[in-house]
C-alpha positions as CSV (number, residue, x, y, z in Angstrom):
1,X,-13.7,-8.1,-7.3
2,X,-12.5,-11.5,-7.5
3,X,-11.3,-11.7,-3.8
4,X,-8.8,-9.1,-4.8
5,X,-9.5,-6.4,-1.9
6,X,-9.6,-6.4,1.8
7,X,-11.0,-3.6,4.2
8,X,-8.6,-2.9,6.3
9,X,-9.8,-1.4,9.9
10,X,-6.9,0.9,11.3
11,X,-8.2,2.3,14.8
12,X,-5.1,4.6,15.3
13,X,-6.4,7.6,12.3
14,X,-10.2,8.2,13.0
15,X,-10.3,10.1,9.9
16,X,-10.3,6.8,8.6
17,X,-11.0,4.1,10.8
18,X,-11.7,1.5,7.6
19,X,-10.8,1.3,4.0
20,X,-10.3,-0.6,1.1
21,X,-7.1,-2.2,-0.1
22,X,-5.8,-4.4,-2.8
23,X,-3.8,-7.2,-2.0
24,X,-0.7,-6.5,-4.1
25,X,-0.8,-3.3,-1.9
26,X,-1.5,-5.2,1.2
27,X,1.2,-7.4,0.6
28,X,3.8,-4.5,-0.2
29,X,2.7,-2.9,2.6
30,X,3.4,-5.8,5.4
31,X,6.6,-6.5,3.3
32,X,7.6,-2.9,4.1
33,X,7.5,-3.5,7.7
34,X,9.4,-6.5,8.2
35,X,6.3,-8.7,9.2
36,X,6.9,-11.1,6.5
37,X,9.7,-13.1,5.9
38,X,11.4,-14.5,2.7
């Protein structure tokens, strides 16, 4: 894939404690919650 997706492992659904992500999506996502900063 080009280095273009990450598993992410998310321990609090185990429903679905890993899956995969792009990292546009990744980087939407943490931009969403005020971890990054401009």
């Amino acid at each position: 894939d080009g280095g273009e997706q990450v598993k992410i492992a998310d321990s609090a659904n185990p429903a679905t404690a890993s899956y995969w992500m792009t990292t546009e999506a990744l980087a939407d996502w943490i931009a969403t919650r005020g971890y990054a900063t401009s």
